[in-house]
MIDO-916508 format. One line per field, with one value per residue: residue in one letter; x, y, z of N, C-alpha, C in turn. Coordinates in steps of 0.02 Angstrom, whole numbers, plus 32768, in hexadecimal, padded with zeros to 4 digits. Layout:
// MIDO-916508
code = a; ...
n_c1 = X; ...
n_c2 = Y; ...
n_c3 = Z; ...
ca_c1 = X; ...
ca_c2 = Y; ...
ca_c3 = Z; ...
c_c1 = X; ...
c_c2 = Y; ...
c_c3 = Z; ...
// end
This chain:
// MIDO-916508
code = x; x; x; x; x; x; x; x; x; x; x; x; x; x; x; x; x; x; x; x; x; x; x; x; x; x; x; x; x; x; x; x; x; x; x; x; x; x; x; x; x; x; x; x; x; x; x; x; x; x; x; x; x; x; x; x; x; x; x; x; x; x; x; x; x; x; x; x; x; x; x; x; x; x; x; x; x; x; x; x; x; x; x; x; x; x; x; x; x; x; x; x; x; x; x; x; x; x; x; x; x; x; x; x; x; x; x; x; x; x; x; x; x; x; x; x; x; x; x; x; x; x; x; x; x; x; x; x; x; x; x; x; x; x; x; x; x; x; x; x; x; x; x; x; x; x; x; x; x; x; x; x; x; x; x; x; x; x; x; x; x; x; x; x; x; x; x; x; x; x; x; x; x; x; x; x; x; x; x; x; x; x; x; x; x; x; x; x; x; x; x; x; x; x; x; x; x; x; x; x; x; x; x; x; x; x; x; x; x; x; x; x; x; x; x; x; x; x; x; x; x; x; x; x; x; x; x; x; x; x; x; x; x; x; x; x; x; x; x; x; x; x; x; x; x; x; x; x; x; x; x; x; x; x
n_c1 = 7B36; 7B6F; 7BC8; 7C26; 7C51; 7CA0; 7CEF; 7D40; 7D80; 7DC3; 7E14; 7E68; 7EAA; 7EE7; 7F40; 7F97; 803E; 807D; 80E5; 8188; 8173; 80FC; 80E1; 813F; 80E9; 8084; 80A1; 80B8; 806F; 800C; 8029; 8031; 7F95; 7F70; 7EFC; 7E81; 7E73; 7DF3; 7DC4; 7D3C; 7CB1; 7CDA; 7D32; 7DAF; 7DB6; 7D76; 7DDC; 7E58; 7E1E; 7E38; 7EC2; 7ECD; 7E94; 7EEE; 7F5C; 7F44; 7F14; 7EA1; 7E18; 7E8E; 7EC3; 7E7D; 7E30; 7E11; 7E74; 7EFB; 7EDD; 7F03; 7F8F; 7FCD; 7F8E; 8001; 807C; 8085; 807D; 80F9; 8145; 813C; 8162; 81E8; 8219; 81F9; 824E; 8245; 82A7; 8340; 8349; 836F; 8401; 8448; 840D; 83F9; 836F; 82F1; 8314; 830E; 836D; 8388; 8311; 82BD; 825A; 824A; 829A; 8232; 81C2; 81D5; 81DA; 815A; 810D; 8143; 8199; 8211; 82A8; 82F1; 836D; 83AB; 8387; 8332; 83A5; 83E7; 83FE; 8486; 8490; 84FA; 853F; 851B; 8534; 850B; 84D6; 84E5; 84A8; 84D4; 84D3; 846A; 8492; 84CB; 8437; 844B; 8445; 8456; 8485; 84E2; 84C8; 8495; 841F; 837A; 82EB; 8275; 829D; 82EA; 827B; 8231; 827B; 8291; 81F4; 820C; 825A; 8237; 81AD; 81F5; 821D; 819C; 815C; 81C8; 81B3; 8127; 8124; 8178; 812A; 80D8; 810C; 8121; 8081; 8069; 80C7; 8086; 8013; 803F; 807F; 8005; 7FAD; 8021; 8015; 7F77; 7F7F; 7FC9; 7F63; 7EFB; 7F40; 7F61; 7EF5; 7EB8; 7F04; 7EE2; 7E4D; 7E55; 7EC0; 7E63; 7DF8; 7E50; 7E6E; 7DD8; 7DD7; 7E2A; 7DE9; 7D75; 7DA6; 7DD9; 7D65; 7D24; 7D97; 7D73; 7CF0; 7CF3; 7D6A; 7D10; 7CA0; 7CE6; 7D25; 7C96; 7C60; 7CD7; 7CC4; 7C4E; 7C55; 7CB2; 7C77; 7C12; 7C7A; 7CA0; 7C2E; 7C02; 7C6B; 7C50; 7BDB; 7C13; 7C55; 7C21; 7BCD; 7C28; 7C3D; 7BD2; 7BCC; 7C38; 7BFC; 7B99; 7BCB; 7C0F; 7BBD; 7B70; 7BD8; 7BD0; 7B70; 7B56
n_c2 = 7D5F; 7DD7; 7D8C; 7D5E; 7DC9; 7DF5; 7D85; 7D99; 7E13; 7DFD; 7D9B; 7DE1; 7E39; 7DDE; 7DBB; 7E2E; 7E83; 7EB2; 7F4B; 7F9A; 8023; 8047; 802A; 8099; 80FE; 80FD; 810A; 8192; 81CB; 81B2; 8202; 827B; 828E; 827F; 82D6; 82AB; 8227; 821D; 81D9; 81B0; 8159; 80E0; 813E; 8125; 80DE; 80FD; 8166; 8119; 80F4; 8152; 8170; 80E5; 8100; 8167; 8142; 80D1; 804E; 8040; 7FA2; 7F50; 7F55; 7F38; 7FB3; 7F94; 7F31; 7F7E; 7FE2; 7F7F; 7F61; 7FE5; 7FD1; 7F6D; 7FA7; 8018; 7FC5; 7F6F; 7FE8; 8026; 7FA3; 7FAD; 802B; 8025; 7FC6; 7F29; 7F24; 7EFF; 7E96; 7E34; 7E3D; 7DF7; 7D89; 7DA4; 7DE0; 7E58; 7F20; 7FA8; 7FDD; 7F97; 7F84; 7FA6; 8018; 806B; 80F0; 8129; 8106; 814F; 81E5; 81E8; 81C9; 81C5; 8228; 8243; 825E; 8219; 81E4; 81B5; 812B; 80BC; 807F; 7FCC; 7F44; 7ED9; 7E20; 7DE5; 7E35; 7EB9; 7F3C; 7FD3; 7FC1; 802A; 8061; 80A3; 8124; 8163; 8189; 824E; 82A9; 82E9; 83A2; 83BC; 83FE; 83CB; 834D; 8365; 839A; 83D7; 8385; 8383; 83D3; 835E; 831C; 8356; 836E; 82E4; 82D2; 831F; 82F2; 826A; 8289; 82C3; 8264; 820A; 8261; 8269; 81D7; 81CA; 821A; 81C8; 8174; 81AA; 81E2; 8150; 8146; 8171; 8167; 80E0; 8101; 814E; 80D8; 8076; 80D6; 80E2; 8066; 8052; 80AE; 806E; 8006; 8035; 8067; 7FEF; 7FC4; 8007; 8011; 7F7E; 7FA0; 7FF4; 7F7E; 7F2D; 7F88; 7FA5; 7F09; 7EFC; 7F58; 7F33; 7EAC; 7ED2; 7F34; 7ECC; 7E75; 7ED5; 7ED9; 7E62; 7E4B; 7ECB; 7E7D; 7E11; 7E4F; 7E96; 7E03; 7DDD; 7E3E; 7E34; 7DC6; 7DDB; 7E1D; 7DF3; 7D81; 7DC3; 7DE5; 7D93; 7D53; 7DC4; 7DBD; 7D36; 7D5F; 7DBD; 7D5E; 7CF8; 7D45; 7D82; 7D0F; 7CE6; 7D56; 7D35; 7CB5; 7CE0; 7D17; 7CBD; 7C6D; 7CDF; 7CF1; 7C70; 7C67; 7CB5
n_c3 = 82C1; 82F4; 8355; 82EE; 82AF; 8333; 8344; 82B8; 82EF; 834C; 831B; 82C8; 8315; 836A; 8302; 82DB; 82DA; 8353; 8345; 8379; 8341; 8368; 83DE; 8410; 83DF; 841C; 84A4; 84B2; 846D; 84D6; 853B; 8506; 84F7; 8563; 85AD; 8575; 85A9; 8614; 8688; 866F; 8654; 85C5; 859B; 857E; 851B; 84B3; 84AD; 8480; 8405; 83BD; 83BC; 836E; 82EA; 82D2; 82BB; 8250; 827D; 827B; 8299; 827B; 8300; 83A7; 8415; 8492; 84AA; 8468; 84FF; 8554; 853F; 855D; 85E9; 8613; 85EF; 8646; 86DA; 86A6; 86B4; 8733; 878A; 877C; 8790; 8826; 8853; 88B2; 8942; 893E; 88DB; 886D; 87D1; 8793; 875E; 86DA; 86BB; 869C; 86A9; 86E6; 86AA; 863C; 85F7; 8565; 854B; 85C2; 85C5; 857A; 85BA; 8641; 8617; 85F5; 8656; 86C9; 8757; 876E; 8748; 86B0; 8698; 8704; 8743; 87A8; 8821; 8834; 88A8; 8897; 88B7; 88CD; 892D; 89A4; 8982; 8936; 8877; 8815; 8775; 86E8; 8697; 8607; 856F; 8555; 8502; 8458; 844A; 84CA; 8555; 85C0; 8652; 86B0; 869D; 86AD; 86E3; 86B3; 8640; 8606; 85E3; 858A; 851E; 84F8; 84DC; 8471; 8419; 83FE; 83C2; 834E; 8310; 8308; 82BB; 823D; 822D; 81FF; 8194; 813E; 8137; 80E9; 8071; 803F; 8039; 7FCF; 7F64; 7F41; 7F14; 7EB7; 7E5D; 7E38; 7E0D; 7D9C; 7D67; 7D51; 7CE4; 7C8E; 7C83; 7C40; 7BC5; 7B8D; 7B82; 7B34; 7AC0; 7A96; 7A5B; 79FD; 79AF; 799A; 7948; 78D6; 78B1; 788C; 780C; 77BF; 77A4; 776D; 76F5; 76AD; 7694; 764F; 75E4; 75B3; 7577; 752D; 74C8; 7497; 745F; 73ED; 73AC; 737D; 733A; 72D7; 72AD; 7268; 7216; 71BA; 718C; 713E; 70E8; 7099; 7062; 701A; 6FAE; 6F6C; 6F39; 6EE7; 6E91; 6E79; 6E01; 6DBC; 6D80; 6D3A; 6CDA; 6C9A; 6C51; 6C22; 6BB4; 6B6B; 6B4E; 6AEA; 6A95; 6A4F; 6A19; 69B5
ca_c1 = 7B5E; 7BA4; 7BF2; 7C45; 7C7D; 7CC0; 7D3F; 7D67; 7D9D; 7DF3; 7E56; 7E8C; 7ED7; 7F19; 7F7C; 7FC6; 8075; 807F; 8131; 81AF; 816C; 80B8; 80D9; 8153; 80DE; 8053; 80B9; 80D2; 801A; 7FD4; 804A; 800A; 7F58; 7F45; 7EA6; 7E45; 7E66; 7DD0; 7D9D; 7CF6; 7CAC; 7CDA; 7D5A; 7DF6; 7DA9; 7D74; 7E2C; 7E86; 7E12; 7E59; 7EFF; 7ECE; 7E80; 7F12; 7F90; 7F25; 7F15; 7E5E; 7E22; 7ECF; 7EDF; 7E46; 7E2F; 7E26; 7ED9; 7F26; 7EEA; 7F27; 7FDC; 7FE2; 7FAD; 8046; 80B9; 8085; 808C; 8141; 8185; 813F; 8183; 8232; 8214; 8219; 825A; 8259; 82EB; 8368; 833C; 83D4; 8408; 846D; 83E5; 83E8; 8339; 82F7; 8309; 82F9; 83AD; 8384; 82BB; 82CF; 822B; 824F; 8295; 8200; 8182; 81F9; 81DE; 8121; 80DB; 8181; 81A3; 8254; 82E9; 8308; 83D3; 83A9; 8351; 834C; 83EA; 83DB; 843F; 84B3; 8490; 853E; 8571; 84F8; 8547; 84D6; 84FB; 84DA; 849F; 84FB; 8489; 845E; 84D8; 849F; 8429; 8458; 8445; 845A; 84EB; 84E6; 84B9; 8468; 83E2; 833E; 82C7; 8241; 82BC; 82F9; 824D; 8219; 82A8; 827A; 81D6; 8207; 8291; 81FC; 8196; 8209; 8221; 8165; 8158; 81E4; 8188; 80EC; 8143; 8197; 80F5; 80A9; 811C; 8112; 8041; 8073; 80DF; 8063; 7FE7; 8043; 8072; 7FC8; 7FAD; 8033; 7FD8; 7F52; 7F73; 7FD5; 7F34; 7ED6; 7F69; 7F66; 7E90; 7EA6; 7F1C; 7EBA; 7E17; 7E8F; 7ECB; 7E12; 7DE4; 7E84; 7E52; 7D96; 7DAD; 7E3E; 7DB5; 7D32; 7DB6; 7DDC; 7D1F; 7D1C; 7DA7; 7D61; 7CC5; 7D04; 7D64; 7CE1; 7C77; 7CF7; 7D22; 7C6D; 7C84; 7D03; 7CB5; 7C07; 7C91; 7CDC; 7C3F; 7BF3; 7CA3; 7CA6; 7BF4; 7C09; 7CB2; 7C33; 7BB2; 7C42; 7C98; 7BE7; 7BB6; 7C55; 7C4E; 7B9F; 7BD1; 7C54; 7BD2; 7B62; 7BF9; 7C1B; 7B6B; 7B52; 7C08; 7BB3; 7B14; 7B76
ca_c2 = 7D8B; 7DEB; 7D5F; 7D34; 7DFF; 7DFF; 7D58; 7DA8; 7E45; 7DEB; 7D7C; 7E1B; 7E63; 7DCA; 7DAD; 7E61; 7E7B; 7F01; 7F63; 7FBF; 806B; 8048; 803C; 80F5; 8136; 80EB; 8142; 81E4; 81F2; 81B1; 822C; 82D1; 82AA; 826B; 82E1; 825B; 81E7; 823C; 81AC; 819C; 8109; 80F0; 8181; 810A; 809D; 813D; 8185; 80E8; 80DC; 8194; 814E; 80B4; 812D; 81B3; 8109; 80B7; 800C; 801D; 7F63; 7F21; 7F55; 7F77; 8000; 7F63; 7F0D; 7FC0; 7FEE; 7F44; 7F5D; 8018; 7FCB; 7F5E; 7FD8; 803A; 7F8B; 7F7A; 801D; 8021; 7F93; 7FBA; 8070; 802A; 7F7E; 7F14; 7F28; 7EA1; 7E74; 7E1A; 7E45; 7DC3; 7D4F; 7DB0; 7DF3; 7EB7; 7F4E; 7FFD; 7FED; 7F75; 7F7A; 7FF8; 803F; 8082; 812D; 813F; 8111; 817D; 820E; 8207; 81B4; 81DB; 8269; 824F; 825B; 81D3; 81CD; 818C; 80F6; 80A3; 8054; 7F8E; 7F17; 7E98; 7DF5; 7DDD; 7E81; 7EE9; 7F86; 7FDE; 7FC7; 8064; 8064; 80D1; 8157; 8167; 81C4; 8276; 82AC; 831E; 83CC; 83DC; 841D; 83BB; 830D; 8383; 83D2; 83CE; 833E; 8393; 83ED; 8331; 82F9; 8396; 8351; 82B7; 82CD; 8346; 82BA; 8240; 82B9; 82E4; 8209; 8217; 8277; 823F; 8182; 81E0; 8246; 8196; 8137; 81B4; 81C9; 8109; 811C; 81B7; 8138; 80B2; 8119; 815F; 8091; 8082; 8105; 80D4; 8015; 806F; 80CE; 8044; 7FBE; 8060; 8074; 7F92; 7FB2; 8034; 7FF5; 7F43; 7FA9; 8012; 7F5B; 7F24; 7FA7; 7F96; 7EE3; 7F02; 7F8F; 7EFF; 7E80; 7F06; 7F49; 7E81; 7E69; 7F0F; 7EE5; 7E37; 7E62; 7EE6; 7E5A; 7DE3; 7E74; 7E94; 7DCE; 7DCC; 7E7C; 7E38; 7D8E; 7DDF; 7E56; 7DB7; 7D6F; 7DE9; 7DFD; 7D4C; 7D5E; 7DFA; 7D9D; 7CF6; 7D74; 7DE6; 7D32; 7CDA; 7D7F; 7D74; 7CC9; 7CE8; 7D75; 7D15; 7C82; 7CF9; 7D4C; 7C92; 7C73; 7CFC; 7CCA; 7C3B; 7C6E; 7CDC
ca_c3 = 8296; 8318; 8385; 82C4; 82C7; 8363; 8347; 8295; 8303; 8382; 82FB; 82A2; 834B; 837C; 82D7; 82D8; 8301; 8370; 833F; 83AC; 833E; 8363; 842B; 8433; 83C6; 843A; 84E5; 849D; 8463; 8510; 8566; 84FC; 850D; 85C2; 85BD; 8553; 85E2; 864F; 86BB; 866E; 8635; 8570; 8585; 8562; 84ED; 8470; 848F; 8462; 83BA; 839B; 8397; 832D; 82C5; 82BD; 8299; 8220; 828B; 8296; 8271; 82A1; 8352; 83C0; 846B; 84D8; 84AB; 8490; 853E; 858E; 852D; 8592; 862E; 8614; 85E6; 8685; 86EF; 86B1; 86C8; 8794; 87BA; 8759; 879D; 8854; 8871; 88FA; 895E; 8956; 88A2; 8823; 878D; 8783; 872D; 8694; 86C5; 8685; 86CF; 86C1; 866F; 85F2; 85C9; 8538; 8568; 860E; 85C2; 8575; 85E6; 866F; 85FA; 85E9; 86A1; 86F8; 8778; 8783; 86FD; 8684; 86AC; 874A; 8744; 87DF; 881A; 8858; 88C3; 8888; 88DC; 88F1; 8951; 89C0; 8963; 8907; 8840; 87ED; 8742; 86BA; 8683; 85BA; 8558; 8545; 84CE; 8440; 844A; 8514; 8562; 8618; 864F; 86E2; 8693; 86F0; 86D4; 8688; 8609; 85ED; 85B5; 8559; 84EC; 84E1; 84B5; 8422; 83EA; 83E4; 8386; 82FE; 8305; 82DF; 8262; 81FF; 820B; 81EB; 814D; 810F; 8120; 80B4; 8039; 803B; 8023; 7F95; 7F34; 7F3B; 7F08; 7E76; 7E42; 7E50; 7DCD; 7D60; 7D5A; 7D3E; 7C92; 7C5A; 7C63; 7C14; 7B8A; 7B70; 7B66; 7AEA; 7A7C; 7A74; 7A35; 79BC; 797E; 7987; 7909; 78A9; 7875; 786E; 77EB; 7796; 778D; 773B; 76C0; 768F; 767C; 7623; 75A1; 758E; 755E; 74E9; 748A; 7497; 742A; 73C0; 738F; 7368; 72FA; 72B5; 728F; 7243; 71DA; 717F; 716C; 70F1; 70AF; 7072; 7041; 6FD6; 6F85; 6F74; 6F11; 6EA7; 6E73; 6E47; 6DE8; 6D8F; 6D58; 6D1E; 6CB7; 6C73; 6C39; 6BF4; 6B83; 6B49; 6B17; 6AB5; 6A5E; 6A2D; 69E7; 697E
c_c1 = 7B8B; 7BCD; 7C38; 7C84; 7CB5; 7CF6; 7D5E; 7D8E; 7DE0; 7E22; 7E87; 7EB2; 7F16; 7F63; 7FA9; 7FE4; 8089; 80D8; 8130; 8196; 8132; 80C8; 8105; 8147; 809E; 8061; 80BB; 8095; 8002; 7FF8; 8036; 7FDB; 7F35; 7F12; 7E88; 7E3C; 7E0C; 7DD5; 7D68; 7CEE; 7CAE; 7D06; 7D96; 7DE8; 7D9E; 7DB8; 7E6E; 7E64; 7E2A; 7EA0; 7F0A; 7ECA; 7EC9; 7F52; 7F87; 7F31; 7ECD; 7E43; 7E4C; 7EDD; 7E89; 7E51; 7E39; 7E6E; 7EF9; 7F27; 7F05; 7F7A; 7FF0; 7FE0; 8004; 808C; 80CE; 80A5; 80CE; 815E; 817A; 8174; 81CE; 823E; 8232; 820B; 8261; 8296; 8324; 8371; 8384; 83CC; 8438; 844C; 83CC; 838C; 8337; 82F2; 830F; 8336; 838A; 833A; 82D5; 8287; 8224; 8262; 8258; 81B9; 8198; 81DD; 8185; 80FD; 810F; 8188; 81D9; 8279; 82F2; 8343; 83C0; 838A; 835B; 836C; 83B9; 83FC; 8446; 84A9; 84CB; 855D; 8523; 8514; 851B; 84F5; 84E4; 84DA; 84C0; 84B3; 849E; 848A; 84A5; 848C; 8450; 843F; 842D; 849E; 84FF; 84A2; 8484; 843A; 83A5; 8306; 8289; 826D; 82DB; 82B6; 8231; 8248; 82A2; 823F; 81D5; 8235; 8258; 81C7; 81B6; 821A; 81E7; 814A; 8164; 81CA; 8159; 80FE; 8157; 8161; 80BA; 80CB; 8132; 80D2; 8046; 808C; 80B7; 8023; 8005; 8063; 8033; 7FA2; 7FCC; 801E; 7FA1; 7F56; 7F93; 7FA9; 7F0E; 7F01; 7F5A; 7F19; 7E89; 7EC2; 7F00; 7E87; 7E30; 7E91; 7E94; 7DFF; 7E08; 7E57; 7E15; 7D96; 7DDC; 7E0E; 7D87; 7D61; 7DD4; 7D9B; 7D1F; 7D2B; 7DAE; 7D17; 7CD0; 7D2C; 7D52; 7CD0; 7C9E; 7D21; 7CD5; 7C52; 7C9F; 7CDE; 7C7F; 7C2F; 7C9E; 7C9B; 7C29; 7C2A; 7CA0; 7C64; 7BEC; 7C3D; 7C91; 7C04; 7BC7; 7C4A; 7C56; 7BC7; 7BE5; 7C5E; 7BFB; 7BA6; 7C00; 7C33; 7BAF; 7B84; 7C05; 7BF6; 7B63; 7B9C; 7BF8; 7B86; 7B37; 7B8E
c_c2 = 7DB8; 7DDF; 7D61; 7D74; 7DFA; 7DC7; 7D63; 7DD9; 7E35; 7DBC; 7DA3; 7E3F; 7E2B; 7DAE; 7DDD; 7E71; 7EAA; 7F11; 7FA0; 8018; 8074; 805C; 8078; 8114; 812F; 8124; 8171; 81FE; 81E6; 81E4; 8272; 82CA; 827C; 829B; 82B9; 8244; 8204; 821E; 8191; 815D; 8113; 8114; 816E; 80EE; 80CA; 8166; 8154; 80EB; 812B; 817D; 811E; 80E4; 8156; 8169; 80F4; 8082; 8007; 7FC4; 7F0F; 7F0F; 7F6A; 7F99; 7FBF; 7F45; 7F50; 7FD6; 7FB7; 7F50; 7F9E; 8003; 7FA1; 7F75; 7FFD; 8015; 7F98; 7FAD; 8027; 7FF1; 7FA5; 7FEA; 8069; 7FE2; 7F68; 7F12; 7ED0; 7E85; 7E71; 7E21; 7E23; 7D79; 7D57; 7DCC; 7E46; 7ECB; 7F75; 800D; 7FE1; 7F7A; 7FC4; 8019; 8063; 80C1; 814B; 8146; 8149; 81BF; 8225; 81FC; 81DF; 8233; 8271; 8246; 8224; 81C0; 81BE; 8155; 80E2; 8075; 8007; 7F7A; 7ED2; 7E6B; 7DD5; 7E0B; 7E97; 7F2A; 7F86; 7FE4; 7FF6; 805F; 808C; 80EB; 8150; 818D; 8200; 828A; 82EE; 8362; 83F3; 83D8; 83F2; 8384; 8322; 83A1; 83B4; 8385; 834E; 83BB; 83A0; 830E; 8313; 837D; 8305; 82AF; 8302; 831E; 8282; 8259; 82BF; 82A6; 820A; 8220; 826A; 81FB; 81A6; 81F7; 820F; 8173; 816F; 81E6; 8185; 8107; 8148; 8181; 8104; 80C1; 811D; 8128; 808E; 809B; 80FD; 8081; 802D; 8085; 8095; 8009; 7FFA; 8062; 8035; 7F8F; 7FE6; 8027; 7FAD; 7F68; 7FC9; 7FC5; 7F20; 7F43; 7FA2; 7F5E; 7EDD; 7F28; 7F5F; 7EBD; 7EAC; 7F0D; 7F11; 7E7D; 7E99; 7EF6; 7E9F; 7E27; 7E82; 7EC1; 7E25; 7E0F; 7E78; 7E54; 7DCD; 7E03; 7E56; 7DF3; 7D93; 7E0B; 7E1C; 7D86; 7D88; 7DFE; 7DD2; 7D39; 7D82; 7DE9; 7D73; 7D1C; 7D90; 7D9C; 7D00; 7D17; 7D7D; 7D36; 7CC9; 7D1C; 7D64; 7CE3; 7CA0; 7D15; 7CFA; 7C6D; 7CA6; 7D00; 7C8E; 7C22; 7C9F; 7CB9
c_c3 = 82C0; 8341; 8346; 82BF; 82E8; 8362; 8305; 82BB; 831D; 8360; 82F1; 82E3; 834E; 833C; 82C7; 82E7; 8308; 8356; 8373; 8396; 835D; 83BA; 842D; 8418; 83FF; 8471; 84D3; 8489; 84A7; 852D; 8553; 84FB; 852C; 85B4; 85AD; 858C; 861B; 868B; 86A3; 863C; 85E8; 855F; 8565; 8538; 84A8; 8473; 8466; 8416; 83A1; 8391; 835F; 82EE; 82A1; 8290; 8268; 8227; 829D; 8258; 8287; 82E0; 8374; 8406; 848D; 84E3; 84AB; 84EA; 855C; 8579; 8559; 85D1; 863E; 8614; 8627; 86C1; 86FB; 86D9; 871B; 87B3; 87A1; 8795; 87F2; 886E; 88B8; 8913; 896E; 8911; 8881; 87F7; 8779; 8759; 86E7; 8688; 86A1; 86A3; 86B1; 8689; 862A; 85CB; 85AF; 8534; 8594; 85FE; 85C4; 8593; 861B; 8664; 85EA; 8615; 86DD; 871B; 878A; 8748; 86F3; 867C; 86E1; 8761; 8788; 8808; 882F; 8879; 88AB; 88B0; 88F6; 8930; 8978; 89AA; 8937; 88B8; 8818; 879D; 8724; 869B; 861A; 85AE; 853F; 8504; 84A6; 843D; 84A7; 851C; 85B1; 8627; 869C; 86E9; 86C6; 86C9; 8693; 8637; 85D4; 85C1; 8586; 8526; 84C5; 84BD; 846C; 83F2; 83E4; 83B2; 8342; 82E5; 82CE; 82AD; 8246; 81F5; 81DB; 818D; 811A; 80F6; 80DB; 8081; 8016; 800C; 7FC8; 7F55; 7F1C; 7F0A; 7EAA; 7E43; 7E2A; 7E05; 7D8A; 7D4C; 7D48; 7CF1; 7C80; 7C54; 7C39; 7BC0; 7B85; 7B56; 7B26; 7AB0; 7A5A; 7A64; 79FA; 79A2; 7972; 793C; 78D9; 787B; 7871; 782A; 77BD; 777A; 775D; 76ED; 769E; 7672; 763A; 75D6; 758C; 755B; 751A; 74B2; 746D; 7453; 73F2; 738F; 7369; 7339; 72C3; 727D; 7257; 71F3; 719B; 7168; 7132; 70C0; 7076; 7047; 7008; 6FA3; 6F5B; 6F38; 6EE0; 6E6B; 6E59; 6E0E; 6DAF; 6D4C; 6D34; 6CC8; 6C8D; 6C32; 6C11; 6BA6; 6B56; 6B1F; 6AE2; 6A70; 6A35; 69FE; 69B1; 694C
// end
């Protein structure tokens, strides 16, 4: 049972498709609480399920693949961070230019400014080819600010990223919810009106019975009625004709 666990777990990771929000919301949480990390045994594996946790990928993702996707991230950005000398960018390969991670890892491992990535050489030229720095962010005045003022910025422009996901996904779960709700009263309103037209024709069947009954009784009223009428007619009209007979007899004897 728990071998059967452990390859439902490991399906459910491996069919989940990590997205671009999930990893710079991933960097930006490992970067504000490096304490977690201690060293101690278990210490990364209970901080990563605080992230699953805070995301709501527990299930989906577990501490062991999250931590292997950070060491990767880390991986990358070293060697990006400081390439071998000599290396081409002439093979369409990544670098600190192009991997669109490299701000961000810069910004939360990094001890040096994220406009400066670190140049390479052209395999054509021994001149060094200098990268073009990011275009500056909004609300700085100078492409010279200090490094740490550059990431203090960054991580509050990832933050207010954050949130707003955070804010969309839950007026996403808000809406769902209140679907949800309105499916709700309307199978309650479809169950109430079929017992309403339940009782309807139950109390139509009764008051059929009712007013067949009642002119059942009164055919058989009516029938016992004409009976004794025709009877009492049957006794006037022999009564009559008697009293006639008797009036003709005694005309006779006279």
């Amino acid at each position: 049972m728990a071998d059967n666990a452990v390859t439902l777990n490991q399906a459910a990771t491996a069919s989940y498709k990590w997205t671009d929000e999930d990893t710079q919301a991933l960097i930006l949480w490992r970067a504000v609480n490096r304490p977690l990390f201690t060293g101690k045994r278990h210490a990364s594996v209970e901080a990563y399920n605080v992230f699953l946790k805070e995301r709501g990928l527990e299930g989906r993702v577990d501490a062991k693949a999250l931590k292997k996707r950070w060491e990767n991230l880390t991986s990358k950005y070293k060697d990006l961070k400081r390439p071998r000398t000599g290396v081409s960018t002439e093979g369409g390969g990544v670098t600190a230019a192009s991997w669109k991670w490299y701000t961000h890892m810069d910004e939360a491992i990094g001890s040096r400014p994220s406009v400066t990535p670190p140049a390479l050489f052209a395999s054509s030229s021994r001149e060094v080819a200098v990268t073009p720095p990011p275009p500056v962010e909004r609300g700085t005045t100078s492409t010279f600010s200090t490094p740490k003022r550059q990431r203090v910025d960054r991580v509050e422009e990832l933050l207010n990223a954050l949130r707003e996901s955070d804010g969309q996904h839950e007026e996403a779960m808000q809406e769902m919810e209140r679907e949800q709700q309105r499916r709700d009263e309307a199978r309650e309103r479809e169950a109430r009106e079929a017992v309403e037209r339940e009782e309807w024709r139950f109390q139509k069947l009764v008051e059929r019975d009712e007013r067949r009954h009642r002119e059942a009784v009164e055919r058989e009223e009516r029938f016992h009625r004409e009976m004794r009428e025709r009877e009492e007619r049957r006794e006037r009209e022999a009564a009559g004709r008697e009293e006639r007979l008797m009036a003709i007899l005694e005309k006779l004897c006279k």
